[in-house]
C-alpha positions as CSV (number, residue, x, y, z in Angstrom):
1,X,31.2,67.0,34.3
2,X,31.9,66.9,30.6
3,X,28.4,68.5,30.0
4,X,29.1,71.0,32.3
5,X,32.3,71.8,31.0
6,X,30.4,71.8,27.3
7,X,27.8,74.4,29.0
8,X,30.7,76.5,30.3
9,X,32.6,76.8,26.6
10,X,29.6,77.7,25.0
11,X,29.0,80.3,26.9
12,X,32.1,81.6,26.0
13,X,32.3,81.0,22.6
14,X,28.8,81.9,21.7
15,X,29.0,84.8,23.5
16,X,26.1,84.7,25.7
17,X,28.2,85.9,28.5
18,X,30.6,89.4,28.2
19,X,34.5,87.8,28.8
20,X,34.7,91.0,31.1
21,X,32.0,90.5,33.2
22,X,32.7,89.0,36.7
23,X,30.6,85.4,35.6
24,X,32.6,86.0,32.2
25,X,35.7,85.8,34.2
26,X,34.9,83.3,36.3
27,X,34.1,80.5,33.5
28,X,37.2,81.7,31.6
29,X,39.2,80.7,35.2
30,X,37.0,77.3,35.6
31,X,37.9,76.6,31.5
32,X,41.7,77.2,31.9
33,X,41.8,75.6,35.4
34,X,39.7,72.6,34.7
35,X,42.2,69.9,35.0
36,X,43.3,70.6,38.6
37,X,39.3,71.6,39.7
38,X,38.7,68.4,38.8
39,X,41.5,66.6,40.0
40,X,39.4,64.6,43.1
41,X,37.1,63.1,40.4
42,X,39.9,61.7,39.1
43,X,43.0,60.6,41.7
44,X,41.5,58.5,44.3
45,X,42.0,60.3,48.5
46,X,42.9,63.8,46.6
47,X,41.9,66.6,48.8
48,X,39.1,68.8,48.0
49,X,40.0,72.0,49.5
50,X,43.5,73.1,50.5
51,X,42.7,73.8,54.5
52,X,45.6,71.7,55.8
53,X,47.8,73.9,53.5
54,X,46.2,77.1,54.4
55,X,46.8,76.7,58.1
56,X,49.8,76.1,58.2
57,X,50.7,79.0,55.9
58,X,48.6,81.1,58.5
59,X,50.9,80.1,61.4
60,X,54.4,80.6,59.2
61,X,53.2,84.6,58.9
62,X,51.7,84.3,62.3
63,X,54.9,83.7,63.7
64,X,57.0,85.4,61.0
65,X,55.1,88.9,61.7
66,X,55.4,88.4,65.4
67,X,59.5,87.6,65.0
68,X,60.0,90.7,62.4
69,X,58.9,93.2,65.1
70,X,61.9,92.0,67.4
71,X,64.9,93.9,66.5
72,X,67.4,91.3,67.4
73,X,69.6,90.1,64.2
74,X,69.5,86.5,65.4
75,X,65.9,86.4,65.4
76,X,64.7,87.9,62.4
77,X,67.5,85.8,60.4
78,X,65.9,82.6,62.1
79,X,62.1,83.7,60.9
80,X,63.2,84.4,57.8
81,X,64.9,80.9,57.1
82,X,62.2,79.2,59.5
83,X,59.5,80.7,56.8
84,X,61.8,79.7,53.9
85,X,62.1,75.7,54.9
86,X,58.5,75.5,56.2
87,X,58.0,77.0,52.5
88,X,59.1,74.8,51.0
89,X,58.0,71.5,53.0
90,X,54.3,72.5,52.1
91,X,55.3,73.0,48.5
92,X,56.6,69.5,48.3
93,X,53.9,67.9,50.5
94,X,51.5,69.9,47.6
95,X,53.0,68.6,44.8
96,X,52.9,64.9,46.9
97,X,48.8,65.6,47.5
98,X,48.3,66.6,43.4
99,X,50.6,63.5,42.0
């Protein structure tokens, strides 16, 4: 990994590849992003894609779009705080998964 992240900087700084160009731009993310792309190498049982995470998240707008088209006060204001707790539950369990 440290040779490929070598590979990856010089590219950058020798200017082989244009920092606009889409490949450009995609080292540039790896580079500043490095650390948490290459978080599994380095914390035993972390995750290496964020699926879990990303389905729930699909079901809280799921379920928050389906509630919004009611017109009923009740119901939007319990999708609204229903989206804000579940929120924030997967923002903790995140942070639990990275540290």
């Amino acid at each position: 990994m440290d040779e490929l992240k070598r590979w990856l900087t010089e590219q950058i700084e020798q200017h082989r590849v244009e920092p606009n160009s889409s490949l450009g731009e995609a080292i540039s993310y790896m580079l500043k992003h490095w650390n948490e792309l290459t978080l599994f190498l380095r914390q035993p049982g972390a995750p290496l894609d964020n699926n879990v995470c990303e389905r729930a998240l699909k079901k809280v707008i799921l379920h928050r779009k389906g509630h919004f088209e009611s017109f009923f006060k009740f119901t939007v204001t319990f999708s609204v705080q229903f989206t804000l707790v579940l929120r924030l539950v997967i923002d903790v369990s995140i942070q639990v998964c990275i540290s």
